[in-house]
N, CA, C and O of each residue as an XYZ file, in Angstrom:
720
protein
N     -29.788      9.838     21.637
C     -29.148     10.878     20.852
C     -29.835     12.229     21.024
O     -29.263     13.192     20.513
N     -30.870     12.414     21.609
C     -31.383     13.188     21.672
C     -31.301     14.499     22.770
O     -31.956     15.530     22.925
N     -30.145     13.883     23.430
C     -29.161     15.201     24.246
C     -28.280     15.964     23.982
O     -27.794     16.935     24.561
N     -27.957     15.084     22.361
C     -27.064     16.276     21.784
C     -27.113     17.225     21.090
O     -27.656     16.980     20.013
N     -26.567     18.901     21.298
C     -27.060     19.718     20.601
C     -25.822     19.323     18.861
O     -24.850     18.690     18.447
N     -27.007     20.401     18.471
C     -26.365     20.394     16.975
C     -24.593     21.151     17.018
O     -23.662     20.886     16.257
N     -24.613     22.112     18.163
C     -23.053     22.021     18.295
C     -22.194     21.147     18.232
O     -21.124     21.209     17.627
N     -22.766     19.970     19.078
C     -21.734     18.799     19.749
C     -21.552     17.920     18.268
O     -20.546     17.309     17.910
N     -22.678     18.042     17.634
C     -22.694     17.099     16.644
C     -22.133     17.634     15.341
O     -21.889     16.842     14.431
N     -21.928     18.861     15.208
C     -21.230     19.346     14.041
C     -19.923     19.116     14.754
O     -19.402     18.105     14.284
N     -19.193     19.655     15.700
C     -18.137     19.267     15.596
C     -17.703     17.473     16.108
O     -16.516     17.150     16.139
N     -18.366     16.862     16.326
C     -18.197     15.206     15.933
C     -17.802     14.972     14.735
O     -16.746     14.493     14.323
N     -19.047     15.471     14.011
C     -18.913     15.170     12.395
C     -17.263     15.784     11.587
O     -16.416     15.145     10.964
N     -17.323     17.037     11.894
C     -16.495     17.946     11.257
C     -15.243     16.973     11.946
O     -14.402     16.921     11.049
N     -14.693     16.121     13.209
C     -13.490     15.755     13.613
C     -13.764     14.415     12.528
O     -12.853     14.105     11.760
N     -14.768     13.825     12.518
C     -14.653     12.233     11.568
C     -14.347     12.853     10.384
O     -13.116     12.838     10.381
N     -14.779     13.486      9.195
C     -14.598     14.165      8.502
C     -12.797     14.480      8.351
O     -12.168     14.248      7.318
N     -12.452     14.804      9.077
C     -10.944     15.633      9.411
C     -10.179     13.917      9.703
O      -9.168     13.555      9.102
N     -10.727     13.267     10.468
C      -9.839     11.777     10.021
C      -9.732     10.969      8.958
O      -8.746     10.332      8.590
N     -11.293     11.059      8.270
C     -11.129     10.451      6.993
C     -10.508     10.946      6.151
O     -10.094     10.189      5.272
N     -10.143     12.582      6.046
C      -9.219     13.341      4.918
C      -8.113     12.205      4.911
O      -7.824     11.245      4.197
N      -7.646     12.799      6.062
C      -5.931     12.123      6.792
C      -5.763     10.262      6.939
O      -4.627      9.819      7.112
N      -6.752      9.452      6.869
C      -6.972      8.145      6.295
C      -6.914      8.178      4.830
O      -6.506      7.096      4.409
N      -7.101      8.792      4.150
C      -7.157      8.639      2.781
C      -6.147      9.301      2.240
O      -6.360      9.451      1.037
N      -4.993      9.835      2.633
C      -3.736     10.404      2.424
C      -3.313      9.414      1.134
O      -3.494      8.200      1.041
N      -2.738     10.257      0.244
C      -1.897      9.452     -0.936
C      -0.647      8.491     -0.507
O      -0.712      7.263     -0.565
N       0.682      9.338      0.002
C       1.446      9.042      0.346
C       2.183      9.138      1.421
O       2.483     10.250      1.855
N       2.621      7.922      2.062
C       3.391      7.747      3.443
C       4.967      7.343      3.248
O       5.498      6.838      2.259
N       5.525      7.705      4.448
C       6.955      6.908      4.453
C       6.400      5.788      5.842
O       5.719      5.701      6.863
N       7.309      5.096      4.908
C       6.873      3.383      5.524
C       8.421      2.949      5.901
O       9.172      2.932      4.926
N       9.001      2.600      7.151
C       9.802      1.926      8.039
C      10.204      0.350      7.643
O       9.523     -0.574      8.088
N      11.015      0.178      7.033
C      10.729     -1.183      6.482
C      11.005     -2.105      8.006
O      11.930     -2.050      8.818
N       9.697     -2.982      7.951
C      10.043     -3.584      9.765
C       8.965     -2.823     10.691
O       8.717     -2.799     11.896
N       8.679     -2.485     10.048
C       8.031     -1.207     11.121
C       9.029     -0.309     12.294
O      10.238     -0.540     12.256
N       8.545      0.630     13.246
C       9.042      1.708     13.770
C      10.008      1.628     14.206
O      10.603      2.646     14.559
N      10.507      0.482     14.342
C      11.994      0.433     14.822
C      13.160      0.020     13.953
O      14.384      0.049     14.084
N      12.110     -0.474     12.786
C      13.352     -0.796     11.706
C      14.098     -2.324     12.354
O      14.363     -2.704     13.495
N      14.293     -3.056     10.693
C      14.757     -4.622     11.330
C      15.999     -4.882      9.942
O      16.180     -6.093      9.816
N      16.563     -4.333      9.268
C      16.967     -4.922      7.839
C      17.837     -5.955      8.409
O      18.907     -5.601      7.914
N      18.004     -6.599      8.846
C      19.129     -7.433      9.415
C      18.327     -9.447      9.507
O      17.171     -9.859      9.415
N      19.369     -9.999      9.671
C      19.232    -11.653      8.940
C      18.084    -11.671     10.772
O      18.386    -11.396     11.933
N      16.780    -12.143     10.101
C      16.424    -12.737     11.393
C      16.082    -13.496     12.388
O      15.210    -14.293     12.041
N      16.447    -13.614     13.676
C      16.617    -14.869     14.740
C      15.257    -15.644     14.476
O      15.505    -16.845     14.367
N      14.449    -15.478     14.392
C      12.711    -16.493     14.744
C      12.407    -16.335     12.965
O      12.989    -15.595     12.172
N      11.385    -17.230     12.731
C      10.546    -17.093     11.412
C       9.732    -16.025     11.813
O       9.486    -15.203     10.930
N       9.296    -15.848     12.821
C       8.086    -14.817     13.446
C       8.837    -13.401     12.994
O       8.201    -12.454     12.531
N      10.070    -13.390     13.165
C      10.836    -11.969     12.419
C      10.874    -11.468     11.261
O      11.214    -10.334     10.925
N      10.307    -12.839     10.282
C      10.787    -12.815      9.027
C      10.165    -11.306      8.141
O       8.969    -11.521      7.942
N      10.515    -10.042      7.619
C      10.084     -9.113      6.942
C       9.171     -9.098      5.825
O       8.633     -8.125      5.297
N       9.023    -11.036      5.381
C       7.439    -10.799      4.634
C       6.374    -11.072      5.176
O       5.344    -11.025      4.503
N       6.331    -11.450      6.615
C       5.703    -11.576      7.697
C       4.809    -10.206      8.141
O       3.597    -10.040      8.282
N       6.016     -9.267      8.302
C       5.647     -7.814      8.381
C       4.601     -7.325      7.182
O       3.474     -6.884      7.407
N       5.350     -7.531      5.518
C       4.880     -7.162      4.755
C       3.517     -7.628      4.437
O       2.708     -6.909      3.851
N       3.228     -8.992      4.874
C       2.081     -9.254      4.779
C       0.673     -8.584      5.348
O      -0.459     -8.865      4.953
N       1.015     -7.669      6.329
C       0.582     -6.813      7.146
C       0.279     -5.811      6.851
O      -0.755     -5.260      7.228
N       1.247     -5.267      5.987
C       1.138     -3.895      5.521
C       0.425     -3.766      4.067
O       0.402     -4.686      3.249
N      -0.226     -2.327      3.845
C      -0.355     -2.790      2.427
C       0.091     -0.993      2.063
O      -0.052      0.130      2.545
N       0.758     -1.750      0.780
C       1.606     -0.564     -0.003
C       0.916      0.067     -0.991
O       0.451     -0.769     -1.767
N       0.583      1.472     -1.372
C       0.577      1.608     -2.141
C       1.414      2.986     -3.264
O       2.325      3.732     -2.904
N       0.971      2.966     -4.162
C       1.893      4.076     -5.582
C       2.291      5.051     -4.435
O       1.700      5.091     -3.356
N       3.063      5.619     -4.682
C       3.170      6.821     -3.757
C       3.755      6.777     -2.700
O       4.219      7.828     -2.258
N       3.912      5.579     -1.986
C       4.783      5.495     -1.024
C       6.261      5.357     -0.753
O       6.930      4.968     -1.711
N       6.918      5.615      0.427
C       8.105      5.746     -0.037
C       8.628      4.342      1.025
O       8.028      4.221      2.093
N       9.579      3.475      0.729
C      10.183      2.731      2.156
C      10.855      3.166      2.244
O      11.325      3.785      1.288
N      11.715      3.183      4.109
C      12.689      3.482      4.355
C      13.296      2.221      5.385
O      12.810      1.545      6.292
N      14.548      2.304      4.753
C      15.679      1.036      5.174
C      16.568      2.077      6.475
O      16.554      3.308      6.460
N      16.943      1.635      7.019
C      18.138      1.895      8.217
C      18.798      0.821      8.684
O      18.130     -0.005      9.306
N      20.394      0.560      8.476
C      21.138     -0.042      8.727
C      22.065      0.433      8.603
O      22.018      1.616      8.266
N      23.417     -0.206      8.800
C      24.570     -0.095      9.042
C      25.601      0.022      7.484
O      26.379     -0.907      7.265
N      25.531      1.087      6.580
C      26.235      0.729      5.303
C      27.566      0.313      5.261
O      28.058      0.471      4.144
N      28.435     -0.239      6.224
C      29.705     -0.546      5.945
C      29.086     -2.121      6.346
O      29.642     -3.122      5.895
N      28.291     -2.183      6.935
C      28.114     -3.920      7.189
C      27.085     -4.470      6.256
O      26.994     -5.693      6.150
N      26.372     -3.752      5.631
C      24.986     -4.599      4.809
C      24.587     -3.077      3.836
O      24.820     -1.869      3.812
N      23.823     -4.165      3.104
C      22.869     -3.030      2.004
C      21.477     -3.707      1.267
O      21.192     -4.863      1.579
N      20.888     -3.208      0.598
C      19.710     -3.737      0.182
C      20.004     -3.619     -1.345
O      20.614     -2.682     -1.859
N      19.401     -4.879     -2.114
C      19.377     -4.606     -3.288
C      17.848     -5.542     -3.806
O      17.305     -6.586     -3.444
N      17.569     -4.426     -4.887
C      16.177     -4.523     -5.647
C      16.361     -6.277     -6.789
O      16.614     -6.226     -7.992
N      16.268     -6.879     -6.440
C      16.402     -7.996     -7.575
C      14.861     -8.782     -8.415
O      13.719     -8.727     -7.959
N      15.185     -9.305     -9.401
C      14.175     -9.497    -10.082
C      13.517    -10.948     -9.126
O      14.316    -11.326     -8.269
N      12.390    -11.639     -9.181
C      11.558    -12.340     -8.571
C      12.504    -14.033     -8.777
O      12.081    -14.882     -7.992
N      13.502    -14.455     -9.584
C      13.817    -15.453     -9.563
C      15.471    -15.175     -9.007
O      16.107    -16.146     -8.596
N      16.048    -13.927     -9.025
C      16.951    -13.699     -8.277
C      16.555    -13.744     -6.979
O      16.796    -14.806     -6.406
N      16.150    -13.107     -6.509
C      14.953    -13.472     -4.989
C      14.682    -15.099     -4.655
O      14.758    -15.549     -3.512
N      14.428    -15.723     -5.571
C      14.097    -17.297     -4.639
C      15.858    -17.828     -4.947
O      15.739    -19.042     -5.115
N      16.465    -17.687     -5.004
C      17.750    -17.828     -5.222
C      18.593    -17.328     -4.532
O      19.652    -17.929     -4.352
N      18.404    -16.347     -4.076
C      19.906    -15.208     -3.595
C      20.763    -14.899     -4.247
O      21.951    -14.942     -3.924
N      20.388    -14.592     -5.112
C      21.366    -14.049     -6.379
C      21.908    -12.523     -6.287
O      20.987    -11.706     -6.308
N      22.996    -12.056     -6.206
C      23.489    -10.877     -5.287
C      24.161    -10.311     -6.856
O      24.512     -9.135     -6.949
N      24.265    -11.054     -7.781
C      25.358    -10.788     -9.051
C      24.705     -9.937     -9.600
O      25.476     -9.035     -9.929
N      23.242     -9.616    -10.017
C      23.124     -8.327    -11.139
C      21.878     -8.097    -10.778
O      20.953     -8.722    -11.296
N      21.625     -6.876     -9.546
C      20.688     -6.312     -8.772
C      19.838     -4.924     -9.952
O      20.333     -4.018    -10.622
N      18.798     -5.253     -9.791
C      18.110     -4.073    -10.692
C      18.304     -2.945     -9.918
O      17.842     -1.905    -10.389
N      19.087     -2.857     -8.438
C      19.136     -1.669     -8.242
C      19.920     -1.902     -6.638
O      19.480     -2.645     -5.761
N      21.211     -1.035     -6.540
C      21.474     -1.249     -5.895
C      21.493     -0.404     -4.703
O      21.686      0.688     -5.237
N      21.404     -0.105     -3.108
C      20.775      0.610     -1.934
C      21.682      0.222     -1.176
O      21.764     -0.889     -0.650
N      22.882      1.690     -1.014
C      23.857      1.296      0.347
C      24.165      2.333      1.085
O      25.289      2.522      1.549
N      23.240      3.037      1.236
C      23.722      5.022      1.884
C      23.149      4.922      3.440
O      23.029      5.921      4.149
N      22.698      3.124      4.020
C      22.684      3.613      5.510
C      21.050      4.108      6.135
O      20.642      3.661      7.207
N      20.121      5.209      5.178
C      19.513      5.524      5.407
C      18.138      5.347      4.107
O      17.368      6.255      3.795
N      18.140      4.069      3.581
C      17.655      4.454      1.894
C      16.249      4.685      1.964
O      15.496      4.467      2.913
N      16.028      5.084      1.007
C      14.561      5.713      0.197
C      14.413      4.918     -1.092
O      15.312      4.769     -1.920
N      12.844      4.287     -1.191
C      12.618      4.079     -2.145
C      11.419      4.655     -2.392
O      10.612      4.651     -1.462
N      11.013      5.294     -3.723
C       9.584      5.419     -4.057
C       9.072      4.544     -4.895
O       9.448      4.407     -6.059
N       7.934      3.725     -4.194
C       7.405      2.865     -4.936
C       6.451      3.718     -6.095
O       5.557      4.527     -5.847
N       6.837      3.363     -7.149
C       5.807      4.286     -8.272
C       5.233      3.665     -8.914
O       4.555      4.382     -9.650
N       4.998      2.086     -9.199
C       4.029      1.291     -9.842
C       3.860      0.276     -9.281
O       4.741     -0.090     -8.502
N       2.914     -0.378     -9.432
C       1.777     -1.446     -8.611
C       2.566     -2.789     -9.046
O       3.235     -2.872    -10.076
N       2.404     -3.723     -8.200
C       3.045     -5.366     -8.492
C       3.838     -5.493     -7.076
O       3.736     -4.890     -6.008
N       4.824     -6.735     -7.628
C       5.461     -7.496     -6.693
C       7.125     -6.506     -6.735
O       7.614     -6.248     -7.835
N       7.736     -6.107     -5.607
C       8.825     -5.662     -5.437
C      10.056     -6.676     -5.024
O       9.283     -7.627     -4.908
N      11.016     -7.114     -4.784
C      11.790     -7.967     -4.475
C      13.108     -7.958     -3.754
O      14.028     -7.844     -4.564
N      13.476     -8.031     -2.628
C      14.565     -7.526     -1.755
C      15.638     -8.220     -1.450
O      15.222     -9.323     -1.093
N      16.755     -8.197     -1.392
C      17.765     -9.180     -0.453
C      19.431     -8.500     -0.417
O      20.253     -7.911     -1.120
N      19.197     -9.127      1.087
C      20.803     -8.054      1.552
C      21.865     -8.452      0.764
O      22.045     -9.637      0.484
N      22.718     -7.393      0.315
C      23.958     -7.284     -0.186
C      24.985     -7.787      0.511
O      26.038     -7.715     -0.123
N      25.105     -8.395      1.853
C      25.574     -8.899      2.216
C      26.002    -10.566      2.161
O      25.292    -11.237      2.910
N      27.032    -11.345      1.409
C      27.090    -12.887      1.061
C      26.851    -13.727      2.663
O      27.428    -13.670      3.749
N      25.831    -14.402      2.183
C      24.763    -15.104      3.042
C      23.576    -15.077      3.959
O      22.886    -15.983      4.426
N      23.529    -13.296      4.125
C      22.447    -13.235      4.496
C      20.950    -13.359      4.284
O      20.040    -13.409      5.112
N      20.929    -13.403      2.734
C      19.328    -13.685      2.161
C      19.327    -15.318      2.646
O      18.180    -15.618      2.980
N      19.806    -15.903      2.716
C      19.853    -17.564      2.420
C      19.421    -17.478      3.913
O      18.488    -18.235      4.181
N      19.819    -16.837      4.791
C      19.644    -16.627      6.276
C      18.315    -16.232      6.550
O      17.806    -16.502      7.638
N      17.536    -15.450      5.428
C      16.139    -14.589      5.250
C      16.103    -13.298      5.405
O      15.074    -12.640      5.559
N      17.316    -12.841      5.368
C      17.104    -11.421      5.291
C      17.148    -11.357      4.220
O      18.094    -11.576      3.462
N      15.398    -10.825      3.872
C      14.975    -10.316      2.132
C      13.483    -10.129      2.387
O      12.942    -10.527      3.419
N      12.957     -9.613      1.570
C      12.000     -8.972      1.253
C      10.871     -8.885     -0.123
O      11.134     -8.254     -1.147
N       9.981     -9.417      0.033
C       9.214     -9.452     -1.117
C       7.754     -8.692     -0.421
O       7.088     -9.125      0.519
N       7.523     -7.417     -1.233
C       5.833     -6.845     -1.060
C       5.315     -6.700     -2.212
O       5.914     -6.812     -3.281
N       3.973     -6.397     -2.027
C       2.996     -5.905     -3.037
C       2.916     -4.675     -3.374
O       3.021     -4.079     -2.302
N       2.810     -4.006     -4.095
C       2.235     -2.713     -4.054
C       0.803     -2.734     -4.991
O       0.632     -3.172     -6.128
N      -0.241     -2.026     -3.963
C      -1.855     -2.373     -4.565
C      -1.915     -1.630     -5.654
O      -1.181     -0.642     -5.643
N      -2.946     -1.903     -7.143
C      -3.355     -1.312     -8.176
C      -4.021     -0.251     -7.535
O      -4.679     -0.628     -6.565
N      -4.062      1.001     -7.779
C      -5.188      2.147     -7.259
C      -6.204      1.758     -8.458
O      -6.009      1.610     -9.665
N      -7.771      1.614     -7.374
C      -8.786      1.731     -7.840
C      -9.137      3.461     -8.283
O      -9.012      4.369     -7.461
N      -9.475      3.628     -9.364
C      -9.506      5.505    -10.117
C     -11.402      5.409     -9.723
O     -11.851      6.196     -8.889
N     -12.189      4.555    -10.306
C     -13.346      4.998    -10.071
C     -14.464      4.001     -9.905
O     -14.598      3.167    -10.801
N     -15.227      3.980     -8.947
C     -16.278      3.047     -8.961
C     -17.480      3.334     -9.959
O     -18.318      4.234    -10.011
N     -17.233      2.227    -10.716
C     -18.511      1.732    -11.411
C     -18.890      0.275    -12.320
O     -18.039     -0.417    -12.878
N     -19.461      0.172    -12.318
C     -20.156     -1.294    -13.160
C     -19.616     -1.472    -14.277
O     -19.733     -0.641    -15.178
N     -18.675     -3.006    -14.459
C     -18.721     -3.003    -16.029
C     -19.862     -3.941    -16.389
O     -20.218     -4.901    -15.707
N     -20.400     -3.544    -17.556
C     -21.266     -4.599    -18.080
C     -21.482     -5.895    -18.508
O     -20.733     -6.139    -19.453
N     -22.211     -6.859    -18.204
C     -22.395     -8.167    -18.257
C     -22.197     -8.294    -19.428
O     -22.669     -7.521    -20.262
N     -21.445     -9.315    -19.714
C     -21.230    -10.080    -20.658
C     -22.510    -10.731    -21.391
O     -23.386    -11.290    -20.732
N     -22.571    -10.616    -22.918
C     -23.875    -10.729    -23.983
C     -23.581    -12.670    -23.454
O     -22.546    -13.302    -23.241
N     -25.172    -13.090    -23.411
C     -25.334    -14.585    -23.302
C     -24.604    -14.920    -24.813
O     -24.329    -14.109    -25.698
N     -24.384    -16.424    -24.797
C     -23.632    -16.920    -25.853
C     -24.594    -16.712    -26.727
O     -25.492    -16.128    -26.121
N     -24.974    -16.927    -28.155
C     -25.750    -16.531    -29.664
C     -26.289    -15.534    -29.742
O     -27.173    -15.344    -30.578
N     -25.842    -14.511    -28.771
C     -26.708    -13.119    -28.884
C     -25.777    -12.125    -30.045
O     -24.648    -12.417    -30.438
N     -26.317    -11.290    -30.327
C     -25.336    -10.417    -31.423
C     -25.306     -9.246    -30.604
O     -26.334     -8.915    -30.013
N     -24.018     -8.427    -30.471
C     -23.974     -7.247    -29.849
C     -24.844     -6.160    -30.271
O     -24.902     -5.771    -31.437
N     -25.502     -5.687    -29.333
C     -26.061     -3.911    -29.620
C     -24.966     -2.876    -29.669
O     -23.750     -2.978    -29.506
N     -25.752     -1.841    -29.943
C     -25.122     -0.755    -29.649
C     -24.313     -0.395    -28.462
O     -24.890     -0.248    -27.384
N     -23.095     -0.247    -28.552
C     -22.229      0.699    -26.878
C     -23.213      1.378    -26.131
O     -24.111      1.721    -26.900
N     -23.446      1.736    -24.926
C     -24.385      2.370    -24.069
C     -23.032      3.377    -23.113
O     -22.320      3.003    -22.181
N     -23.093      4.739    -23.825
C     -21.539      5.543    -23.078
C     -21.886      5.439    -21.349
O     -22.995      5.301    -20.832
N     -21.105      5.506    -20.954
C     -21.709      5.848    -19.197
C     -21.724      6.890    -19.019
O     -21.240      7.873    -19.579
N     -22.750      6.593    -17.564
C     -23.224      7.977    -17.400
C     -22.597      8.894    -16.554
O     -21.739      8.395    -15.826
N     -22.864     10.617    -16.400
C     -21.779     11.461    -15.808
C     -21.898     11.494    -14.156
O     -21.417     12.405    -13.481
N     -22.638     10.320    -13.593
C     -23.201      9.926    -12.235
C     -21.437      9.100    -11.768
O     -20.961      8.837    -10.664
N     -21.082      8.974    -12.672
C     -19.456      8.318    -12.184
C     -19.054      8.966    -11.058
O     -19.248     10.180    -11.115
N     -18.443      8.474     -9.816
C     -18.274      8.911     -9.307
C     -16.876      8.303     -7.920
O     -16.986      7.372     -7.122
N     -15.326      9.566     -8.176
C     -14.396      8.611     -7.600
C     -14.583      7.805     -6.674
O     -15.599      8.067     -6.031
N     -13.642      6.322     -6.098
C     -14.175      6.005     -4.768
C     -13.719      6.663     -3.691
O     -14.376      6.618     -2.651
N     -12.773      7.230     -3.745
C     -12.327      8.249     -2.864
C     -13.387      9.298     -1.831
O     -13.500      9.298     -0.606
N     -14.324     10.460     -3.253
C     -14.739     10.928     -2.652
C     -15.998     10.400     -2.403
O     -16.675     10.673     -1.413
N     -16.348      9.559     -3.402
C     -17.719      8.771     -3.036
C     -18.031      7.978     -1.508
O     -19.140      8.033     -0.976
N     -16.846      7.230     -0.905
C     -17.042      6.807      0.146
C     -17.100      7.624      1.182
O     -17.834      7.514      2.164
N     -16.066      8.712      0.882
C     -15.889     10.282      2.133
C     -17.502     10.443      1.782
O     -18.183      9.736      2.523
N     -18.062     11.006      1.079
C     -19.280     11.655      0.847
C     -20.376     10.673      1.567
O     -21.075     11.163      2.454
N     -20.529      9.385      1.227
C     -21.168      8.330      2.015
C     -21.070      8.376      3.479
O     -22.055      8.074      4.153
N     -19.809      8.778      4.106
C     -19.634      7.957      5.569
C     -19.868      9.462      5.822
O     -20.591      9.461      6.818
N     -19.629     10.889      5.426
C     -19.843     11.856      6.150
C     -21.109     12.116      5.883
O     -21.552     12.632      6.909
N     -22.226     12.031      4.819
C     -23.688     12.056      4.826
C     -24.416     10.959      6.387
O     -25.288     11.341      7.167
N     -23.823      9.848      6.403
C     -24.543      8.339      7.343
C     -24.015      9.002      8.863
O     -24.600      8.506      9.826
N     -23.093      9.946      9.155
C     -22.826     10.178     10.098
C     -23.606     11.640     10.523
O     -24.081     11.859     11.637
N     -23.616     12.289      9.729
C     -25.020     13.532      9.711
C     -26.163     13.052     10.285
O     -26.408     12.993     11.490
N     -26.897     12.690      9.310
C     -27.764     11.145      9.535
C     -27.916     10.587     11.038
O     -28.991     10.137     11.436
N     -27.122     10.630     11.594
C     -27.058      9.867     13.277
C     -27.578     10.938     13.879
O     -28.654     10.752     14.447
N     -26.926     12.440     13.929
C     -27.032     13.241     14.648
C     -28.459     14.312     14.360
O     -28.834     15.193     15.133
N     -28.871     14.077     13.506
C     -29.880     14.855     13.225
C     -30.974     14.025     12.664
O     -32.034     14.550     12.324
């Protein structure tokens, strides 16, 4: 390491820096299927879209996007036992404009299946996660052994610190660190 000037190494740092911003982005539009888009009943289990989803991980803020054909199929939002069923009769939400948008805005299990009669039974459907956002790293406190009597609350301290910028701040300090 010792051939590199502090030029080369500020701008190293300053480009990792500039990827981790853009890695840590809030919100994406997400391809349901990925980049080519699949909403349609599919040929292999290897096709299957919770296959995909298992892959992906969702979170608040994101948006999916469906592309298909709206005079031949549509997507509808159904609750988790309409989903192991194929139940097409009373959709919490129904998606047929061809090009749809959803914004996922709270964390849990989402639930999918085409509007089309027989295609979920076929597997065209969809079940993802969307992850809880972690807000801040820190310790909760151990639990008092059994016959102990509680003390006093102990407030935490103002060392809190998000994980967001705490990990940016970590990996861009350890990468300084290399170069100097």
């Amino acid at each position: 390491m010792a051939g590199f000037s502090s030029s080369k190494a500020l701008s190293y740092s300053s480009l990792l820096v500039v990827f981790l911003l853009f890695s840590f982005s809030e919100a994406r539009e997400i391809t349901v299927g990925g980049k080519n888009g699949s909403w349609a009943v599919p040929s292999f289990e290897s096709q299957s879209l919770n296959k995909w989803a298992e892959s992906t991980r969702f979170r608040i803020g994101d948006t999916l996007v469906w592309k298909y054909d709206s005079a031949k199929d549509s997507v509808l939002r159904v609750t988790k036992e309409d989903y192991g069923n194929c139940n097409a009769s009373n959709p919490i939400e129904q998606l047929k404009d061809g090009e749809t948008k959803l914004h996922l805005d709270q964390p849990g299990p989402y639930y999918f299946i085409s509007g089309t009669k027989g295609h979920c039974e076929k597997g065209q459907k969809l079940v993802l996660v969307v992850m809880t956002p972690r807000k801040h790293l820190g310790i909760s406190p151990a639990p008092s052994p059994a016959g102990e009597v509680d003390g006093p609350a102990i407030a935490p301290t103002s060392g809190a610190t998000s994980l967001k910028g705490g990990v940016l701040t970590v990996v861009a300090l350890g990468v300084f660190s290399l170069w100097f």
